[in-house]
C-alpha positions as CSV (number, residue, x, y, z in Angstrom):
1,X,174.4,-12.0,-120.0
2,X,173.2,-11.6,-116.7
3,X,174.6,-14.8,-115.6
4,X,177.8,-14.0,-116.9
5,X,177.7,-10.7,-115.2
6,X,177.0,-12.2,-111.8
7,X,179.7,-14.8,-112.3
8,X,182.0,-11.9,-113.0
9,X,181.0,-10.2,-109.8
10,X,182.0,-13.3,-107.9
11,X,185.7,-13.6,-109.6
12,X,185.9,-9.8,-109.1
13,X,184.8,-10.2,-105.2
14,X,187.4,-13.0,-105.0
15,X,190.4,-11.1,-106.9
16,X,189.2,-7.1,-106.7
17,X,192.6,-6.1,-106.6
18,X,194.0,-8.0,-109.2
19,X,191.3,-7.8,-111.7
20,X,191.5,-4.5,-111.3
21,X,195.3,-3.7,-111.8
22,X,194.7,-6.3,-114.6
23,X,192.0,-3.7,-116.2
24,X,194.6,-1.3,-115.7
25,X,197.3,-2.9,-117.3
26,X,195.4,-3.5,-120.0
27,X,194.1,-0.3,-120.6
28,X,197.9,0.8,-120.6
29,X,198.9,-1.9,-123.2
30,X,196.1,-0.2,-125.5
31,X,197.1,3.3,-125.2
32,X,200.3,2.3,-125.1
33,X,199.7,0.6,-128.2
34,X,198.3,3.7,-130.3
35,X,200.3,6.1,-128.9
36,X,203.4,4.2,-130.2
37,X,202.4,3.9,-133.7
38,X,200.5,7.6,-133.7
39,X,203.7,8.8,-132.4
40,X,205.9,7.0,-135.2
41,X,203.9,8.2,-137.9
42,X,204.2,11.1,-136.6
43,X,207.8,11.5,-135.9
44,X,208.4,10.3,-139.4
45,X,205.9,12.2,-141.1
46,X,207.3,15.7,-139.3
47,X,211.2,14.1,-139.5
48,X,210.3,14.0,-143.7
49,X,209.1,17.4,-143.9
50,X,211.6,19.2,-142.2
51,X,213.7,18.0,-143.8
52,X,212.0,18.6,-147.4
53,X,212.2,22.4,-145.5
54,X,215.5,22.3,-145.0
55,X,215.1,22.3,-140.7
56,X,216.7,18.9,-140.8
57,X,219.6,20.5,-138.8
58,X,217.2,22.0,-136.1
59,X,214.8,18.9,-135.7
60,X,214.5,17.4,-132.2
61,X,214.6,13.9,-133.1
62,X,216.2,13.1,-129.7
63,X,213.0,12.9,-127.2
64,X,210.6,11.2,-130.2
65,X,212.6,8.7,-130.0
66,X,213.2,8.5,-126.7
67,X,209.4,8.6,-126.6
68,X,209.3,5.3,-129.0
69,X,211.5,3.8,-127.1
70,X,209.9,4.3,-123.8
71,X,206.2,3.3,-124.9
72,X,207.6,0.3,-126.5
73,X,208.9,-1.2,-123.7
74,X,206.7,-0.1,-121.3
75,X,203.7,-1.7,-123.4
76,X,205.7,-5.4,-123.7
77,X,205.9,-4.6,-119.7
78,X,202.9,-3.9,-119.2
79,X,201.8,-6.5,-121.3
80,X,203.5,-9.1,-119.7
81,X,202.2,-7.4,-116.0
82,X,198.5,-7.7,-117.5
83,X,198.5,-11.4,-118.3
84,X,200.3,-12.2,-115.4
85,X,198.1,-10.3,-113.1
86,X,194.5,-11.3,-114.5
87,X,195.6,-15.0,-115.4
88,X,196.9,-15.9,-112.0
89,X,193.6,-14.1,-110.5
90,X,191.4,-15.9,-112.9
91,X,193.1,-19.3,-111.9
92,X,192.3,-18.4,-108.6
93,X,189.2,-17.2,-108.6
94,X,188.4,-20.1,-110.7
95,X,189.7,-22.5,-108.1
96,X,187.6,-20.6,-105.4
97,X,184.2,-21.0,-107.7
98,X,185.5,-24.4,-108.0
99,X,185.2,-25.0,-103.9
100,X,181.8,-23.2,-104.3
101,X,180.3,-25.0,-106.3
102,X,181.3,-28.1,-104.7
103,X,180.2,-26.9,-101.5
104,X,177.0,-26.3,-103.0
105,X,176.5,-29.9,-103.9
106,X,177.9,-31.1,-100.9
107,X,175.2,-28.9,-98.4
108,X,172.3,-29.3,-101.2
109,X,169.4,-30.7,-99.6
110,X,169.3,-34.9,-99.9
111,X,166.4,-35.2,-102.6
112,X,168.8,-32.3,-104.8
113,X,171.9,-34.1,-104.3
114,X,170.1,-37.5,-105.7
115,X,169.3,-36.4,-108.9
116,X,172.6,-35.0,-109.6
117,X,174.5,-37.7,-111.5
118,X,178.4,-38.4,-111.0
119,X,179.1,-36.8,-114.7
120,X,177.0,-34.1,-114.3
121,X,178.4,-33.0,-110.7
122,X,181.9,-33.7,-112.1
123,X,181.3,-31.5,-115.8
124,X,180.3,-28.4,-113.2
125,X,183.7,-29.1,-111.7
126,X,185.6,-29.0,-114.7
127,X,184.2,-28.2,-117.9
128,X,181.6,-25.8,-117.0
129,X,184.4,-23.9,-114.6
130,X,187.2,-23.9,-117.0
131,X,184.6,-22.4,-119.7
132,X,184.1,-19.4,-117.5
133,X,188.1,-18.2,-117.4
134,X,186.9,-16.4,-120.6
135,X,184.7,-14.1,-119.0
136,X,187.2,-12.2,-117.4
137,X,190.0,-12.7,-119.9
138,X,188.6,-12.5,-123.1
139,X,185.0,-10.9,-122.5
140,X,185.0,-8.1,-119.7
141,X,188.7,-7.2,-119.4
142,X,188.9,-7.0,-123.1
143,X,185.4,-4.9,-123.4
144,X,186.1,-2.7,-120.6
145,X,190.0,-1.8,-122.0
146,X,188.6,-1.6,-125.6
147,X,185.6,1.0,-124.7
148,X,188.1,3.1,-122.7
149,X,190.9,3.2,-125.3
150,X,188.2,4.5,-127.9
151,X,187.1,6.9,-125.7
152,X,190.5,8.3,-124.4
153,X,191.2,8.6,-128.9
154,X,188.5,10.0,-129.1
155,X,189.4,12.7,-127.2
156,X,193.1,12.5,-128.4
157,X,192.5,12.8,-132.0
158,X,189.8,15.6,-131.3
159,X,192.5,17.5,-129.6
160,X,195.8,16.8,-131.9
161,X,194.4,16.5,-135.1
162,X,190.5,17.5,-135.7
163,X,186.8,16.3,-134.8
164,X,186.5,15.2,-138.1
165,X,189.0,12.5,-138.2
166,X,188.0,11.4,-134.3
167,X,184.4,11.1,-135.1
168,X,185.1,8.9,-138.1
169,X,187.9,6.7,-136.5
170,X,185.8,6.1,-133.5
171,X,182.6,5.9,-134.8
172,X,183.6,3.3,-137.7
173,X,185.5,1.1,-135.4
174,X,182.4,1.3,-133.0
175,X,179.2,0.9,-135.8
176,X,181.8,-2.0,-137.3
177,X,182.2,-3.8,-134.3
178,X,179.0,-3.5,-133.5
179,X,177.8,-4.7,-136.8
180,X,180.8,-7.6,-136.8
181,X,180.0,-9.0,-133.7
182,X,176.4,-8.8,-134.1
183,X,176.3,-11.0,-137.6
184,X,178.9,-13.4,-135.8
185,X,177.0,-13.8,-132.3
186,X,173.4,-14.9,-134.3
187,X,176.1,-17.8,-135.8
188,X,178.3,-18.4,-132.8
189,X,176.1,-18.3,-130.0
190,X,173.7,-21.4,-131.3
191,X,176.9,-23.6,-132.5
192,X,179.5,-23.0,-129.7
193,X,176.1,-24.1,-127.4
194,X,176.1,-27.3,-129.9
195,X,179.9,-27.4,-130.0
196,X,179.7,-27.9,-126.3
197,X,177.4,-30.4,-126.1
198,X,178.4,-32.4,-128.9
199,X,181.9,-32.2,-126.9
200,X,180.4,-33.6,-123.5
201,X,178.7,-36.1,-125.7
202,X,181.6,-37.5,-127.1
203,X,183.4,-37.2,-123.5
204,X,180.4,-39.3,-122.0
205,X,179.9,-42.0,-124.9
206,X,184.0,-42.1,-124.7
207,X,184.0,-42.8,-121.0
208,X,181.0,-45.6,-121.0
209,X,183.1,-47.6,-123.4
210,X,186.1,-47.5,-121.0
211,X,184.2,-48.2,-118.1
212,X,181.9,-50.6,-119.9
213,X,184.4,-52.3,-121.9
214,X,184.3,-55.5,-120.9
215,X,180.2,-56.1,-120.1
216,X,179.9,-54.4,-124.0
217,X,182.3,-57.0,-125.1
218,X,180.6,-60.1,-123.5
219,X,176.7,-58.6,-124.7
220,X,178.6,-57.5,-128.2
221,X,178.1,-54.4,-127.9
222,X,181.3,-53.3,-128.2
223,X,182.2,-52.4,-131.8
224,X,178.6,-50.4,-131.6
225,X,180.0,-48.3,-128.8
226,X,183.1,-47.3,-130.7
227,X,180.8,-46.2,-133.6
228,X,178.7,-44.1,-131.3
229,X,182.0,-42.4,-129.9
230,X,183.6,-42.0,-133.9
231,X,180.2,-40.4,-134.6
232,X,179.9,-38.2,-131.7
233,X,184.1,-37.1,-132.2
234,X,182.8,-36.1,-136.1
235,X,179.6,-33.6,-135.0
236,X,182.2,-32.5,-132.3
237,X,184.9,-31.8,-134.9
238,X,182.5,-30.4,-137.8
239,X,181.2,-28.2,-135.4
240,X,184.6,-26.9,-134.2
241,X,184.9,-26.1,-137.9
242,X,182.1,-24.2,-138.3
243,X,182.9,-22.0,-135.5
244,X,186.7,-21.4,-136.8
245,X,185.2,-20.5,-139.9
246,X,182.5,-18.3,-138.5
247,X,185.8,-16.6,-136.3
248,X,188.1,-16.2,-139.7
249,X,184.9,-14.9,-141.5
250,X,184.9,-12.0,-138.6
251,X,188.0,-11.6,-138.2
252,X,188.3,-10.9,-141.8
253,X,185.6,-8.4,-141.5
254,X,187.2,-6.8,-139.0
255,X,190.1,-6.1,-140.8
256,X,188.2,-4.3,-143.7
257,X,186.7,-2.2,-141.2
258,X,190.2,-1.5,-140.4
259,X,191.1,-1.0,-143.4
260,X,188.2,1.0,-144.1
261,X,188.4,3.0,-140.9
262,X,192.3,3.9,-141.5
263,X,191.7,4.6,-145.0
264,X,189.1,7.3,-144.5
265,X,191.3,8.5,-141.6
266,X,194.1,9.0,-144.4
267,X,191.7,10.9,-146.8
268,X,190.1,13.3,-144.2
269,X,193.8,13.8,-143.1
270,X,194.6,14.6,-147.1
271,X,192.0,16.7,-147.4
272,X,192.0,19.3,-144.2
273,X,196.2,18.9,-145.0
274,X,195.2,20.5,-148.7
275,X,192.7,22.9,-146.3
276,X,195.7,24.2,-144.3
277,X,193.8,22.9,-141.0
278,X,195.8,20.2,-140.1
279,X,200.0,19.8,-140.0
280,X,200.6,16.9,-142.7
281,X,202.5,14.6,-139.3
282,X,199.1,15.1,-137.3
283,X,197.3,13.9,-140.4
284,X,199.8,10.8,-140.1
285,X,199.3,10.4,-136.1
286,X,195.4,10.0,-136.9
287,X,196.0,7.5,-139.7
288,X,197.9,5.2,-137.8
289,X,196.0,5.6,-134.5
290,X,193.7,4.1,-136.3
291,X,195.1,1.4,-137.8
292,X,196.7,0.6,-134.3
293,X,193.0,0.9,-132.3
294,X,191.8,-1.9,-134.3
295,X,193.6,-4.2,-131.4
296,X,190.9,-3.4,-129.3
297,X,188.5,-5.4,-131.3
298,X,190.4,-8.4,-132.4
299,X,190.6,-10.3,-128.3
300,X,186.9,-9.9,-129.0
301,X,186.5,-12.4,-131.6
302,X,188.0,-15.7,-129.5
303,X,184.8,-14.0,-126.6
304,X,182.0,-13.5,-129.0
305,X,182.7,-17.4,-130.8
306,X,182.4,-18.9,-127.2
307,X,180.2,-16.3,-125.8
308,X,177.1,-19.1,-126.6
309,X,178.9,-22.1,-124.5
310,X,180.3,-19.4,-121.4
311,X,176.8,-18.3,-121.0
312,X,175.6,-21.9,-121.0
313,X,178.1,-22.6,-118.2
314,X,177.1,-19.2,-116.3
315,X,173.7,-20.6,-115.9
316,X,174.5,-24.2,-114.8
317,X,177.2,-22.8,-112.1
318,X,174.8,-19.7,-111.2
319,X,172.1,-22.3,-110.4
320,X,174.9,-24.7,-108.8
321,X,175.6,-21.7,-106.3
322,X,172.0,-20.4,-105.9
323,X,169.7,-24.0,-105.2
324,X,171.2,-24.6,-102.1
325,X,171.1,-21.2,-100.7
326,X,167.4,-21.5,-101.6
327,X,166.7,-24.6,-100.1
328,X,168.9,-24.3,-97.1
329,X,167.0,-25.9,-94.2
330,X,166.5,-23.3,-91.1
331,X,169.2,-22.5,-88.8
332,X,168.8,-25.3,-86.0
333,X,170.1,-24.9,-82.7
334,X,173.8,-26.3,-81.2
335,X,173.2,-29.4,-79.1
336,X,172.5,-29.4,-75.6
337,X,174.5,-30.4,-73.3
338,X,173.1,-33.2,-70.4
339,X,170.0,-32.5,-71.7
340,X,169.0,-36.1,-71.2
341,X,170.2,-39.4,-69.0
342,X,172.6,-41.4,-70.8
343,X,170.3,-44.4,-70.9
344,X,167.7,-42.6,-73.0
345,X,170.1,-40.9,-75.2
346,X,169.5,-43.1,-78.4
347,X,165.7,-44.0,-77.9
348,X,164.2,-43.4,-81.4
349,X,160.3,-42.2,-81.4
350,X,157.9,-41.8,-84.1
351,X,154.4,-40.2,-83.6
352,X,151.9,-40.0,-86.3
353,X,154.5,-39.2,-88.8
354,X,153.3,-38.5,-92.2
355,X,155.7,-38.1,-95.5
356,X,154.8,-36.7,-99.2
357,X,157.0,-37.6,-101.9
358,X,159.3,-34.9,-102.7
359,X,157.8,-32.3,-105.0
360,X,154.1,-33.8,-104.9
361,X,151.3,-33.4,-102.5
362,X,150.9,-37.7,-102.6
363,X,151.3,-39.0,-99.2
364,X,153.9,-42.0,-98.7
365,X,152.8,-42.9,-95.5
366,X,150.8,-41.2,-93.0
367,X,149.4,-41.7,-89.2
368,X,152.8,-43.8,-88.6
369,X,154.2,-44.1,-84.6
370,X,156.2,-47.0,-83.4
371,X,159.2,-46.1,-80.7
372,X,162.4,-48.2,-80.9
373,X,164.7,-48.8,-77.6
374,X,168.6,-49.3,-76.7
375,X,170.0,-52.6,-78.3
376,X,166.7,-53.2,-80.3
377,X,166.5,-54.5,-83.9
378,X,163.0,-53.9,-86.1
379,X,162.6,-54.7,-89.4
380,X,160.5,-52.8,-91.6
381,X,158.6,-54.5,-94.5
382,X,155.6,-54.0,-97.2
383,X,155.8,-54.0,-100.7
384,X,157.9,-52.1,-103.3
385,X,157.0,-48.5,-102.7
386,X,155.2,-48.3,-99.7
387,X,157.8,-45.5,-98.0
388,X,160.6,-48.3,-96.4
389,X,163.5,-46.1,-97.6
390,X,161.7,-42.5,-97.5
391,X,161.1,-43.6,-93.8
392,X,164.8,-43.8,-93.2
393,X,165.6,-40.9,-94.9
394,X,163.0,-38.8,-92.8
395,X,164.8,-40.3,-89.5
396,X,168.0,-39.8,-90.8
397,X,166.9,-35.7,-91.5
398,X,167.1,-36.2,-95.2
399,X,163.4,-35.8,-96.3
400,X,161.2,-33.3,-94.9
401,X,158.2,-34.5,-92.2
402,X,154.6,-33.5,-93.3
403,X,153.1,-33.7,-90.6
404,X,154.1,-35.7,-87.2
405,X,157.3,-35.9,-84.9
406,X,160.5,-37.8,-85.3
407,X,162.7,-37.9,-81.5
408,X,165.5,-38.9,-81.2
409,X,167.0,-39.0,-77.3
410,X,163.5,-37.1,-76.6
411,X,164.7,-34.4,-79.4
412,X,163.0,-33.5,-83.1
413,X,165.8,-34.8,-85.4
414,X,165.4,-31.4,-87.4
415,X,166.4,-30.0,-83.8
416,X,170.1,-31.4,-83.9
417,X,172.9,-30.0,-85.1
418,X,173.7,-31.1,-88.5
419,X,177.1,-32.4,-86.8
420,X,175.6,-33.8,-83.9
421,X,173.3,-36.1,-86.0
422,X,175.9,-37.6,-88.2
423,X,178.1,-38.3,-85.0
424,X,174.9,-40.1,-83.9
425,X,173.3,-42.0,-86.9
426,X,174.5,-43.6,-89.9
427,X,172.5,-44.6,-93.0
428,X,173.6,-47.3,-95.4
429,X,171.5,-46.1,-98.3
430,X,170.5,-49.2,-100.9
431,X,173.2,-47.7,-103.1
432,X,176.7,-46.7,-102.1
433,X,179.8,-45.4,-103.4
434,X,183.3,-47.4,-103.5
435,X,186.0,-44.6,-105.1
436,X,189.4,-46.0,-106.5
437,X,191.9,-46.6,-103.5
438,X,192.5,-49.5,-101.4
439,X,190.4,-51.3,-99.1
440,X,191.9,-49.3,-96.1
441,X,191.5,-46.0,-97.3
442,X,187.7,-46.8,-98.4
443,X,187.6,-47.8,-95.0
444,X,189.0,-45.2,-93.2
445,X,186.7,-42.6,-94.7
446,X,184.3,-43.3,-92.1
447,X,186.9,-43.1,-89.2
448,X,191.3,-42.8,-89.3
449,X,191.0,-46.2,-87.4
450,X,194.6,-48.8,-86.9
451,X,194.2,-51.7,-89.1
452,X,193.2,-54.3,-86.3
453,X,189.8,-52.6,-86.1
454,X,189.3,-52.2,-89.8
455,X,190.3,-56.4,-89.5
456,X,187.2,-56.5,-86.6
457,X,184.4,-54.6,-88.7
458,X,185.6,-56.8,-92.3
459,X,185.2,-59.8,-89.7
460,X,182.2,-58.8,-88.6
461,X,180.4,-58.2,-92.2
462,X,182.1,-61.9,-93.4
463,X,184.5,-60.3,-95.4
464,X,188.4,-60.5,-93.9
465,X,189.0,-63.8,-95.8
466,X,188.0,-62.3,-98.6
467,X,190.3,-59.2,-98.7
468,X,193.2,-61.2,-97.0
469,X,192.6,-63.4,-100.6
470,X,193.1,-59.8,-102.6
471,X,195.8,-58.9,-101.4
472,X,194.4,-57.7,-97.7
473,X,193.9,-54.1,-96.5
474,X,196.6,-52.4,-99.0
475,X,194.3,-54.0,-102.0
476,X,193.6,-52.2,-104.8
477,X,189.8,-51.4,-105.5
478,X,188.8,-49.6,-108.9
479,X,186.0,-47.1,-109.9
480,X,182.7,-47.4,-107.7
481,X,183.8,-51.2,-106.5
482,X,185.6,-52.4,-109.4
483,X,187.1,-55.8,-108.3
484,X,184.7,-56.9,-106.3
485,X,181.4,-58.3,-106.5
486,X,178.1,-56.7,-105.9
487,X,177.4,-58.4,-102.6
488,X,181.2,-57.7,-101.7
489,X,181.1,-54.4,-102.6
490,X,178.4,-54.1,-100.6
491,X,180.0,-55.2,-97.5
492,X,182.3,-52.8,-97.3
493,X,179.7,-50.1,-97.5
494,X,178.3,-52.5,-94.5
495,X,181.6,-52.5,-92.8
496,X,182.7,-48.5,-93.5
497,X,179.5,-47.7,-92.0
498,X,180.1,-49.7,-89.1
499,X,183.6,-48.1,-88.3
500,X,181.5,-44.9,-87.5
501,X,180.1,-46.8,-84.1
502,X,176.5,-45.0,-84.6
503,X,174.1,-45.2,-81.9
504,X,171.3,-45.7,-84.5
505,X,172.0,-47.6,-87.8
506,X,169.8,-47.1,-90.3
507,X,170.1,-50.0,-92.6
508,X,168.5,-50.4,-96.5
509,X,168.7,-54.0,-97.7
510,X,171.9,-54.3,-96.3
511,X,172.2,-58.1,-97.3
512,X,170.9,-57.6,-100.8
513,X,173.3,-60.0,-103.0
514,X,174.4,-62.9,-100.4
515,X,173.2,-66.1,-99.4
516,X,171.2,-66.8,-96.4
517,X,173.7,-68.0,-94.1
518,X,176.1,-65.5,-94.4
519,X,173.2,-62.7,-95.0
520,X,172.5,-63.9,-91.0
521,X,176.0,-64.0,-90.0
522,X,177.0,-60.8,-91.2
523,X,173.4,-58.9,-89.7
524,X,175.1,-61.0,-86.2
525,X,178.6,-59.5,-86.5
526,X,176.4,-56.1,-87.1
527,X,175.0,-56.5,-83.6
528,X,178.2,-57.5,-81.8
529,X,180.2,-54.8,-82.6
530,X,177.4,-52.4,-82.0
531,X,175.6,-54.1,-79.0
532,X,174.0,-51.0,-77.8
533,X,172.9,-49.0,-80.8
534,X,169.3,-49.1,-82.4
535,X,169.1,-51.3,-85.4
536,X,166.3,-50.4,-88.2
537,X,166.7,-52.5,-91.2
538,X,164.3,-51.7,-94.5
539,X,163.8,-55.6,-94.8
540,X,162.7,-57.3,-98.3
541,X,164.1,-60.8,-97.4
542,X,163.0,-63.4,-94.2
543,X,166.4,-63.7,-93.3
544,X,166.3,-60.0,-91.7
545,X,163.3,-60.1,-90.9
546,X,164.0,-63.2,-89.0
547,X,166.7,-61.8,-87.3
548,X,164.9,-58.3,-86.1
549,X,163.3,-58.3,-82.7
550,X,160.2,-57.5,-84.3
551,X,158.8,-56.4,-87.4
552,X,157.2,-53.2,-88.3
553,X,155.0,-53.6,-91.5
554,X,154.1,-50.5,-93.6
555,X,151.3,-52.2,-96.1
């Protein structure tokens, strides 16, 4: 609950006005609600009896019904004011937790933003967020309206009829919800979490055999796959049943306590009537008061059945929001101006750096220095695991420095602006993303460039016949590369990086997937369009190592 209640406070920060005048407007719809069918019981109830008297003639029936009139169609107003109000602020306070969250993921530190998957990142974008429009809507607007229409009977039926029937009308509607809600959370909670999971389950299996179809196809794997996705749809479905039946099985309870409720309202009415306390019409008012105040319990039921999968949700997105903020690196300072001469501007130095792997106390590497100038190429080698890639991440400020100094124009690269270093460096990690597009607009991501340099840097990487083959630039690329091959694919990482004419380019196996010669002549249109900048390649093949200006080994 208490990460639904901080996700509230966030919509509520976003929309305060809205939500607010929504509470309102629902809180008028409820009153608005009882008093309408309080007021026609008891406008027929007195209408009947003076009439039995004989004061038919005398009765004002004109401002009852007037009355009737008026709360009836100022409750479908307000009615249709409350859902327009808190929907449209719940859509857009949704859309604003939306831009959070993905802000979150975007400024999470690098070893964070690894482990979060594609699926996962994209579920906190859409499932988990369109889970949450039920905590305003159908949790707190409905709890806070319901409480305050009890309360406000309460006091009305305590006036205008007697303490008797108030206490019981209010207190059985209260102990019954209580009780209601209780027996269904203990059933709800556990299977709507279930439900949800057996639903992103199903969504994931679904997906892999889209994306997978035709590799499942050639292994035979196929028909398997659609069994797995049948099988995940059933638990998904029979769980959706048991929470439908679990909602009809309250909602039926609720309506004996109703039933209940009104029904003792009716015979404490009879009774202090036969007493001579009470009018027989205000004994009518509090009978159907209370059978109109059991609206305030029944938006409750659709809150309390997905009251187990919204609190899931709360948590992920809470967490989402909060890992960042507690892992934000310190403020740096803006970048210099002139602080250096132009000629030393990209020289890249490394004194006795040492590196731990993230989350252990295990060093990686440690006593490392080596300095690299203008126009220089080193290749860095040694076997699987010996630090080749956490070493580029530590230069490109993407894993934290133990102990030692990384400079960069004679400045600590955790001293540069966040902005400043990307307009300065670019890593080409071993594993990039291509998104659906075409080849210009995965190209242009890197830099809004005219097409004749997007033709140099495909040149330079060896892969301008290749496109112009496809269909050239306005070629259609699917999901993470599909239409191309690996080594392809991987060129066009090559090349997008290149369009972002870094002084220092940080390279991971950039020619993993091609043959020798063109693995040389692509590392050789690399260095002609970026004549000046420092190269540092994480080398497993001879071929780059070959090419570098010298070698840098880490075993």
């Amino acid at each position: 609950m208490t990460a639904l209640w901080a996700i509230f406070r966030l919509i509520l920060r976003d929309q305060r006005t809205a939500i607010l005048r929504g509470i309102a407007l629902s809180l008028i719809v409820l009153v608005m609600g009882v008093a309408l069918l309080g007021l026609s019981g008891w406008f027929i109830t007195a209408a009947a009896a003076a009439g039995l008297a004989g004061a038919g003639a005398v009765f004002d029936v004109f401002r009852p019904s007037a009355m009737v009139r008026f709360l009836a169609l100022g409750r479908a107003a307000a009615r249709y004011g409350e859902r327009m109000l808190t929907h449209d602020a719940t859509l857009r306070a949704l859309e604003a937790l939306r831009l959070r969250v993905l802000a979150a993921h975007l400024s999470a530190p690098y070893a964070t933003m690894i482990r979060v998957r594609g699926a996962q990142a994209l579920n906190r974008l859409t499932a988990d967020i369109d889970a949450l429009d039920g905590v305003p809507l159908r949790l707190v607007l409905p709890v806070l309206a319901g409480i305050s229409t009890q309360l406000l009977a309460l006091v009305a039926l305590w006036v205008l009829v007697a303490p008797a029937v108030a206490l019981w009308v209010v207190g059985g509607y209260v102990l019954g919800a209580a009780v209601t809600f209780g027996w269904m959370a203990r059933t709800t909670v556990p299977l709507s979490r279930r439900a949800e999971a057996a639903a992103q389950a199903f969504r994931t299996r679904l997906i892999d055999l889209i994306r997978a179809r035709r590799d499942l196809a050639v292994y035979g794997r196929l028909v398997a796959q659609r069994d797995a996705v049948l099988a995940a749809d059933d638990r998904r479905r029979n769980l959706r049943r048991l929470l439908d039946r679990a909602e009809r099985r309250a909602g039926t309870a609720l309506g004996v306590v109703g039933t209940v409720v009104a029904a003792g309202a009716l015979g404490i009415g009879l009774m202090l009537v036969q007493a001579g306390q009470v009018q027989p019409a205000f004994a009518a008012l509090g009978f159907f008061a209370a059978l109109a105040l059991a609206e305030t319990l029944a938006p409750l039921r659709r809150a309390v059945s997905d009251l187990g999968r919204m609190a899931d949700a709360a948590r992920r997105v809470r967490r989402d929001l909060a890992e960042p903020a507690s892992a934000k690196p310190s403020e740096v300072k803006p970048r210099a101006e002139a602080v250096l001469p132009v000629a030393e501007a990209v020289d890249l130095r490394v004194a006795d750096l040492t590196l731990v792997r993230a989350d252990t106390p295990i060093p990686v590497m440690s006593g490392l220095s080596f300095a690299v100038g203008r126009g220089e190429t080193v290749a860095i080698t040694g076997a699987s695991g010996v630090g080749k890639s956490t070493l580029l991440l530590a230069i490109a400020g993407l894993h934290p420095v133990a102990a030692g100094h990384i400079t960069l124009g004679g400045r600590a690269v955790a001293d540069w602006s966040e902005a400043d270093l990307r307009g300065l460096l670019t890593l080409l990690p071993q594993r990039s993303t291509l998104m659906t597009g075409t080849v210009a607009e995965a190209l242009r991501l890197a830099n809004p460039v005219g097409d004749v340099r997007l033709w140099q840097v495909l040149e330079a990487v060896q892969l301008d016949q290749v496109i112009r083959n496809k269909g050239g630039l306005s070629a259609r690329i699917g999901p993470r590369g599909e239409g191309l091959s690996g080594g392809e694919a991987r060129r066009l990482t090559l090349a997008r990086a290149l369009l972002r004419n870094p002084d220092l380019l940080l390279l991971d196996e950039p020619t993993e997937g091609l043959d020798e010669a063109t693995a040389f002549a692509v590392l050789q249109g690399v260095r002609r369009l970026l004549p000046e900048a420092v190269l540092l390649i994480a080398a497993h093949r001879q071929v780059e190592t070959d090419f570098a200006d010298r070698v840098l080994n880490l075993s």
